[in-house]
Every structure is written in C-alpha cells, then in structure tokens.
VEXDREN-2710 file (C-alpha; in Angstrom, 1 decimal):
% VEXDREN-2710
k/r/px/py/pz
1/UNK/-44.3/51.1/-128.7
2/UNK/-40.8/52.9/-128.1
3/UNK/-40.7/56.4/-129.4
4/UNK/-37.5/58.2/-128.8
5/UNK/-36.2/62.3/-129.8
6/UNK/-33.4/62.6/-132.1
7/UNK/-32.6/65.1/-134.4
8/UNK/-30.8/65.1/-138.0
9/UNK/-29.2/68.4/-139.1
10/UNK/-29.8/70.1/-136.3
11/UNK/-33.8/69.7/-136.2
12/UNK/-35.7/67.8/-134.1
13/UNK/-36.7/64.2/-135.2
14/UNK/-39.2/62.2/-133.5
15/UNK/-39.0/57.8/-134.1
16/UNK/-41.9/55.5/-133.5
17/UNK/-40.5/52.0/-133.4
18/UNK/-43.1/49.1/-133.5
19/UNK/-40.7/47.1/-131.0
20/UNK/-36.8/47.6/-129.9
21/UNK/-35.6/45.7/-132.5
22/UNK/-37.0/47.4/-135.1
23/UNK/-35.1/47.8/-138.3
24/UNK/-37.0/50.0/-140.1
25/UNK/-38.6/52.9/-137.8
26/UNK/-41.5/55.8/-138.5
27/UNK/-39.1/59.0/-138.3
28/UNK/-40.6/62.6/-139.0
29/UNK/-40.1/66.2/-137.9
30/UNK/-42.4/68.9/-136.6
31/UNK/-44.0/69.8/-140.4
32/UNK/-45.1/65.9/-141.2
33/UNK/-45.9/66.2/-137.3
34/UNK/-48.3/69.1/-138.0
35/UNK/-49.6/67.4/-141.1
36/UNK/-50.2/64.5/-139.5
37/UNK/-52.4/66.0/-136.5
38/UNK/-54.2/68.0/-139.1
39/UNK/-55.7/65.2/-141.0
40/UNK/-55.5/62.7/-138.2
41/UNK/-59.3/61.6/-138.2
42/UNK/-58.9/61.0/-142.4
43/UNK/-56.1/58.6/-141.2
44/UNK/-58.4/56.7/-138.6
45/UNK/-61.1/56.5/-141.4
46/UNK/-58.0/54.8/-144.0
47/UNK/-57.1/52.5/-141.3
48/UNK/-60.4/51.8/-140.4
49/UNK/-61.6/51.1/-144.3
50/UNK/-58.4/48.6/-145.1
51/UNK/-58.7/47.2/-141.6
52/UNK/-62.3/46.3/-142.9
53/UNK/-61.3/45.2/-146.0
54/UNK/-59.1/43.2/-144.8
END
C-alpha cells in the first residue's frame, strides 16, 4: 500500500492509498494519528467482528 507525507496548511498530513490509482485516499494528521494508536487493538477487534460477520 503507498503511503506518502504531505501537509495542508502548513501541518503535516500522512495518505494511505489502497493502490496508486486510488481516488479516494485515508489522509489524517498527527491528533487522528495519536487517536488512532491509542485505540488501535478496539479497531483490530471491529475489523475482526465484521470480517466475521461477513
């Protein structure tokens, strides 16, 4: 998956793509970035649970 460093406004931005082509891409700063390591294992277990779902 491509990830790339950007910025908008003058702060840092980081972009997960799913391929090069990717219209829509996963953008966020260093707060979401934060947020996101602090509940990372809740986010395995929703993935996990719809995957299983699924």
């Amino acid at each position: 998956m491509p990830v790339e460093r950007t910025e908008y406004k003058g702060n840092p931005l980081i972009v997960l793509k799913r391929n090069e082509e990717d219209k829509y891409p996963f953008s966020f700063g260093v707060g979401k970035a934060r947020l996101i390591l602090e509940n990372l294992e809740e986010i395995k277990k929703f993935v996990a649970e719809i995957e299983k779902a699924a």
